[in-house]
C-alpha positions in Angstrom: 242.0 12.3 189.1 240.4 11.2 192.4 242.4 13.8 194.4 241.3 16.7 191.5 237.8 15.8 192.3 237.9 15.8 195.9 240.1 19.1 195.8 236.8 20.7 193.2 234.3 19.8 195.8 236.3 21.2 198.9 236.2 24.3 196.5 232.7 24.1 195.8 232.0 24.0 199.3 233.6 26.4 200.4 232.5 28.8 198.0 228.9 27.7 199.1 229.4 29.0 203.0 230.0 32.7 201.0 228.1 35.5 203.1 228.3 36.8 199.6 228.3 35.4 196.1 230.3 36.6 193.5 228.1 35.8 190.4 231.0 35.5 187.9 232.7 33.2 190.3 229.6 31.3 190.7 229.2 30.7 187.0 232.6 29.5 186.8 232.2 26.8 188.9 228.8 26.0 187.4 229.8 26.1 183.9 232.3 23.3 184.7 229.6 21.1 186.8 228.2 20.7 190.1 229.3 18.0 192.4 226.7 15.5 193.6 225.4 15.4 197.1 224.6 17.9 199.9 221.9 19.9 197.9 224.7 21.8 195.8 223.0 21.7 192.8 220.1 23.1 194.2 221.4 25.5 195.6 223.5 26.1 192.9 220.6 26.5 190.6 218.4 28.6 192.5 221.5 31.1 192.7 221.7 31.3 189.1 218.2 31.5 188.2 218.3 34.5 190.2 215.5 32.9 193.1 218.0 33.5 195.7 219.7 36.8 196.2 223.6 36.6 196.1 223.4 38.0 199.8 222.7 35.2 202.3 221.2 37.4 204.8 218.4 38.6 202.6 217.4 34.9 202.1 215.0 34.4 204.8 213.0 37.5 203.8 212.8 36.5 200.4 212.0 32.7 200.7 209.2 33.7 203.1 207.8 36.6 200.7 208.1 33.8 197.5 206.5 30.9 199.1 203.7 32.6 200.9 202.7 34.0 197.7 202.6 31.2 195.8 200.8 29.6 198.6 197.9 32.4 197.6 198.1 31.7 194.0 196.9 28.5 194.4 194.0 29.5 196.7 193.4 32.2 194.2 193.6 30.9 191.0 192.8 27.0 191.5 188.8 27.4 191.1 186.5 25.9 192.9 183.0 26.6 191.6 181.6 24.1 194.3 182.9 26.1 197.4 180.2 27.2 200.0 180.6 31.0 199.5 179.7 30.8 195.9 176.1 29.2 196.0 174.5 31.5 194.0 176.2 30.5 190.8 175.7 27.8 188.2 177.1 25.8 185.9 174.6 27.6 183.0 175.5 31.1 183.8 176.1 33.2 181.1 178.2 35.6 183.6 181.9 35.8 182.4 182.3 36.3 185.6 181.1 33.3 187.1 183.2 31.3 188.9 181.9 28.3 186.7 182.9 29.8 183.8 186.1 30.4 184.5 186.7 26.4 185.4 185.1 25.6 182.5 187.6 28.0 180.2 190.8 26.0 182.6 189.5 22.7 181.3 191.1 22.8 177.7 194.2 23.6 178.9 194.3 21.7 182.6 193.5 18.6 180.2 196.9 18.7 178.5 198.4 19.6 181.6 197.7 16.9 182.8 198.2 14.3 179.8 202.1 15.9 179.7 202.7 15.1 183.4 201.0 12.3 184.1 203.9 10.9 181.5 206.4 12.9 182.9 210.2 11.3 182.6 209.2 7.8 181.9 212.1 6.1 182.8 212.3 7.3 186.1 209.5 6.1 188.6 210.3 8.8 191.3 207.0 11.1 189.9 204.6 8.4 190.3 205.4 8.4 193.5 203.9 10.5 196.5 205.6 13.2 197.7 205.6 13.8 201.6 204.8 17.5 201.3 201.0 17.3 199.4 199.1 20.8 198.8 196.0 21.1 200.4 194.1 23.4 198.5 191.0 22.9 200.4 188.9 21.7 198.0 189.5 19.1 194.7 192.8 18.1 193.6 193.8 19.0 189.8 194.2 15.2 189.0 190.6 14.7 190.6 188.9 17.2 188.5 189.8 16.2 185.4 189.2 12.4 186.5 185.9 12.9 187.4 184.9 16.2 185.7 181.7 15.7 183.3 181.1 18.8 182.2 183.6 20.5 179.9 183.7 23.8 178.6 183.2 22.4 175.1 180.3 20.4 176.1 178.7 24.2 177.5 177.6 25.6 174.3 174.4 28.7 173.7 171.5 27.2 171.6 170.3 29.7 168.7 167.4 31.0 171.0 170.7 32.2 173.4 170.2 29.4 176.3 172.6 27.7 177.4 173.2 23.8 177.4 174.9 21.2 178.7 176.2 18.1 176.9 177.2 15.4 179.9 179.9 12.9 178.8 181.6 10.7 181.0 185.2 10.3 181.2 186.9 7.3 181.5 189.3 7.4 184.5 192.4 8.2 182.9 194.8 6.8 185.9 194.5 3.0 185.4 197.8 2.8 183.8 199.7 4.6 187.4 200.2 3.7 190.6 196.8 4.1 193.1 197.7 6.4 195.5 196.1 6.2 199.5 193.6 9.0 200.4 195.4 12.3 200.8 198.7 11.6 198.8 199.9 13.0 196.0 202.3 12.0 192.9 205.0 14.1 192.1 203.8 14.5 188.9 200.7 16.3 190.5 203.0 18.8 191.6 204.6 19.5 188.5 201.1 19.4 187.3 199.7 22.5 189.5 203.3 24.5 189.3 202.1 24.5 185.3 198.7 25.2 185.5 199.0 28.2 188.2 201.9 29.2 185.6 200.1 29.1 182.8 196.6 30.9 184.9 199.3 34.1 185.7 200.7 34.0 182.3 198.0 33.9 179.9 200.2 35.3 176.8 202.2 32.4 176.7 199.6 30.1 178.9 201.0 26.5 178.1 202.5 24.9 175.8 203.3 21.4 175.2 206.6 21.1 176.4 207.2 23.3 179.6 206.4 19.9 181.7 209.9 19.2 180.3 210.9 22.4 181.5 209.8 22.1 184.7 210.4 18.4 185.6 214.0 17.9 186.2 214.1 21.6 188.1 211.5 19.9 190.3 213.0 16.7 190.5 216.3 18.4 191.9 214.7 20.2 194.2 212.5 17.6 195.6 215.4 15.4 195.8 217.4 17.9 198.2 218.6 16.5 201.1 217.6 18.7 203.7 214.1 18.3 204.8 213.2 21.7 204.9 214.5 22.7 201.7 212.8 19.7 200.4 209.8 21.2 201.7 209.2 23.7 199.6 209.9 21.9 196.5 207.0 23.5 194.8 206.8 26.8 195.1 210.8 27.3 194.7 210.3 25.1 191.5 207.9 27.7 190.0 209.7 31.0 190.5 212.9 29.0 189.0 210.9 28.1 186.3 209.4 31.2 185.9 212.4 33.1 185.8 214.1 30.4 183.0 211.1 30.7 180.6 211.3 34.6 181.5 215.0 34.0 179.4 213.6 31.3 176.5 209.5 31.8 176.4 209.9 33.3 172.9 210.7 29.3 172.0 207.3 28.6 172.8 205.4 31.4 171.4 204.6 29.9 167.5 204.3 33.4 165.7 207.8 34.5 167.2 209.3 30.9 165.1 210.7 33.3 162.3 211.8 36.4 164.2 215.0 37.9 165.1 214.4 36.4 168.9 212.3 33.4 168.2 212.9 29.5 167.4 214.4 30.0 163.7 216.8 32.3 164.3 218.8 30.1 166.8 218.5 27.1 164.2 220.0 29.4 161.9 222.7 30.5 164.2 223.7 26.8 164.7 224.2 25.8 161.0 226.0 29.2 160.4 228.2 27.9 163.6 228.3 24.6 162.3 229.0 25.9 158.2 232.1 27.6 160.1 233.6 24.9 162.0 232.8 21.8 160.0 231.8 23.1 156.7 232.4 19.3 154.6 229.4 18.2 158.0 227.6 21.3 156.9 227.7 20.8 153.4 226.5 16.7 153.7 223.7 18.1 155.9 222.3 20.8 153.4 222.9 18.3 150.5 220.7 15.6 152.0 218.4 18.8 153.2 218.7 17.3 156.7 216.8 20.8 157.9 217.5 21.7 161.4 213.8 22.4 161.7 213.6 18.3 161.8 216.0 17.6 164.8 217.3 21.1 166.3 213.6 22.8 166.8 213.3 20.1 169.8 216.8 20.1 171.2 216.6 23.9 171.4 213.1 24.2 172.7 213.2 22.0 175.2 217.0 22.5 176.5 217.9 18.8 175.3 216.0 17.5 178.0 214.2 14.3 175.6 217.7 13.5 174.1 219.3 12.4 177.2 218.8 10.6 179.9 218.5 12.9 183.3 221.6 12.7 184.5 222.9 14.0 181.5 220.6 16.6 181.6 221.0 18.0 184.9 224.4 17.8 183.9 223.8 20.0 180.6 221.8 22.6 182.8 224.6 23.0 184.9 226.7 24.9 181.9 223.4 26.1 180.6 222.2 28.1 183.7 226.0 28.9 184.3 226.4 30.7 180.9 226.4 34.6 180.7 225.1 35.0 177.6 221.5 33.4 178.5 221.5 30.4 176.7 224.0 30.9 173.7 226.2 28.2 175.0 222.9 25.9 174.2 223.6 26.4 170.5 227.1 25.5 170.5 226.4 22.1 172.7 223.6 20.8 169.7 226.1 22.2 167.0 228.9 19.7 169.1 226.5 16.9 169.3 225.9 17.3 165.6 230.3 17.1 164.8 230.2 14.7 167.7 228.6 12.0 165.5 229.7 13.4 162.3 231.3 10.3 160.9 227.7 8.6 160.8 226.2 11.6 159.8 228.6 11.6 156.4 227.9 8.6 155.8 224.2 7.7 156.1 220.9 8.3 154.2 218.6 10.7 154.9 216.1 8.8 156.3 219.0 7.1 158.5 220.6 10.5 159.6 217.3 11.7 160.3 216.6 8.9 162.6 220.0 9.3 164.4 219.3 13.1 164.8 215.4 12.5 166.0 216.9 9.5 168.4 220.0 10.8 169.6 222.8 7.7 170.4 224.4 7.5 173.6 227.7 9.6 173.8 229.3 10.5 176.9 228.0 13.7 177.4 231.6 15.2 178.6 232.4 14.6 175.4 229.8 16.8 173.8 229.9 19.7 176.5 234.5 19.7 175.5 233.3 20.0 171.7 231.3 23.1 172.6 233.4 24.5 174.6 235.9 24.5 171.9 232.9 25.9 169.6 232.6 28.7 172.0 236.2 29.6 171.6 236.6 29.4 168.4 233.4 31.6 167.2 234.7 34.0 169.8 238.0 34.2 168.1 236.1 34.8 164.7 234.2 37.5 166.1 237.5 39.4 167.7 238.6 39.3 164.4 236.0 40.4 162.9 235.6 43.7 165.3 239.4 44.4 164.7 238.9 44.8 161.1 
């Protein structure tokens, strides 16, 4: 076994000096896991997620393109309605397009931002701490202003005359329960924090929604964790065109009126009891009697690419196969329909309020397990679907 691993990571390895990838080659290897150690996985991932180009000698180009323009959204779009060259304004404008206006309509949003990342993967202290590669933006920090930000665009309101008011609350500090960082650091989570919030400024269909931080935190936390310095450098703006281009592949999770279309939320729910009606109908038949409704369990595992039901490890290991699969994301459905026949035994024999709570607090199961159920899934529906095109 010991030898078949060290024999997987001198492949791995020396796929990874390639000039040139080959993409299905590269999912191969993905799809079956990447070795730890010597920024693989990040490497790995960026291929997939299509940040890198598969030609090494177009990297350069593009990782100076990326990350310079990202260092430009932030200028651009992180507002600063206190800076020198925009004394004229106020915060009672009635100008749309005043720049206090415009930090006023970011509150709403920056606030959950911030509530979702500030509690980012709990078990793990690593984004309370500080990174070594802080953002200076020049003017306040995200986690500042909504510390010490009074005035909130729902306290701005236009009195029935048509003036404008102000209603001044003050905020109590909401950072008492994290670690007190020096002058001039800042928290991983902060990071994550302004990734989001510049995501959700360039994107304001989807904008955000509780939830992406979940997204986004263990793609930062892999990057960040790279061990060459100056990969680890630029953590941030890597981590948000890879996130970018993920929720480019499953936004339409996120987007509520999409829940009952053809490429929304419900249909994948569906397409994982129809899976799991074929390959465990007696499972599928318990389930529907107790009216255990996906919608209860699945809508979270699917949303969120299972990243609240393990711990991170397991995760990162998920995302391996996940990333590596061809099919964007199909292979998702047949890992929860595995974890669902994985723990069937319990299922059959439980309540509803008991099978529920299993479902909505997954038990620990290896997850190699899991990911050799549903890659017997995956070969099995594709069977079923030969024969049904040969008919």
């Amino acid at each position: 076994m010991a030898g078949s691993y060290k024999a997987r990571v001198a492949e791995f390895d020396d796929f990874l000096k390639s000039d040139k990838f080959d993409v299905a080659r590269l999912r191969q290897l993905a799809f079956g896991g990447v070795p730890e150690g010597k920024g693989r996985r990040s490497l790995v991932w960026k291929l997939l997620l299509s940040f890198l180009p598969l030609k090494r000698a177009e990297w350069a180009s593009v990782l100076d393109k990326q990350r310079n323009s990202y260092d430009q959204f932030v200028q651009d779009l992180i507002v600063n309605p206190q800076a020198e060259d925009n004394v004229g304004d106020h915060p009672l404008s009635n100008d749309p397009d005043s720049q206090w206006s415009k930090f006023f309509k970011d509150n709403d949003v920056l606030l959950q931002i911030d509530k979702d990342c500030r509690r980012l993967l709990p078990d793990i202290s690593f984004f309370q701490h500080p990174t070594g590669y802080p953002f200076k933006t020049g003017g306040m920090s995200l986690r500042t202003r909504v510390e010490r930000t009074v005035l909130e665009a729902k306290q701005v309101g236009t009195s029935r005359g048509g003036t404008r008011n102000i209603s001044v609350v003050q905020r109590s500090s909401v950072s008492e329960e994290y670690y007190v960082l020096a002058e001039g650091q800042e928290a991983h989570w902060e990071v994550v924090e302004r990734i989001l919030f510049i995501y959700a400024k360039l994107n304001p269909g989807v904008s955000y929604v509780q939830g992406m931080n979940e997204i986004a935190g263990p793609l930062y936390y892999v990057f960040a964790s790279d061990p060459d310095p100056e990969w680890q450098k630029y953590a941030e703006p890597d981590t948000f065109y890879c996130f970018t281009s993920l929720m480019s592949e499953i936004r339409d999770n996120f987007i509520k009126t999409l829940d009952d279309s053809a490429c929304g939320i419900g249909a994948m729910m569906v397409q994982m009891m129809l899976m799991l009606k074929e390959a465990d109908f007696e499972l599928w038949t318990a389930l529907e009697t107790k009216q255990l409704k996906p919608q209860f369990f699945a809508f979270r595992w699917l949303t969120l690419l299972l990243s609240q039901e393990f711990f991170l490890p397991d995760v990162i290991r998920f995302w391996d196969s996940l990333f590596a699969d061809e099919q964007q994301f199909q292979f998702l459905i047949h890992v929860c329909c595995a974890m669902l026949i994985v723990i069937r035994e319990q299922l059959l024999e439980d309540d509803f309020a008991t099978s529920l709570k299993l479902l909505q607090r997954y038990p620990s199961v290896d997850v190699h397990q899991i990911l050799e159920k549903a890659v017997e899934l995956k070969e099995i529906m594709k069977v079923a679907a030969d024969v049904t095109h040969s008919e």
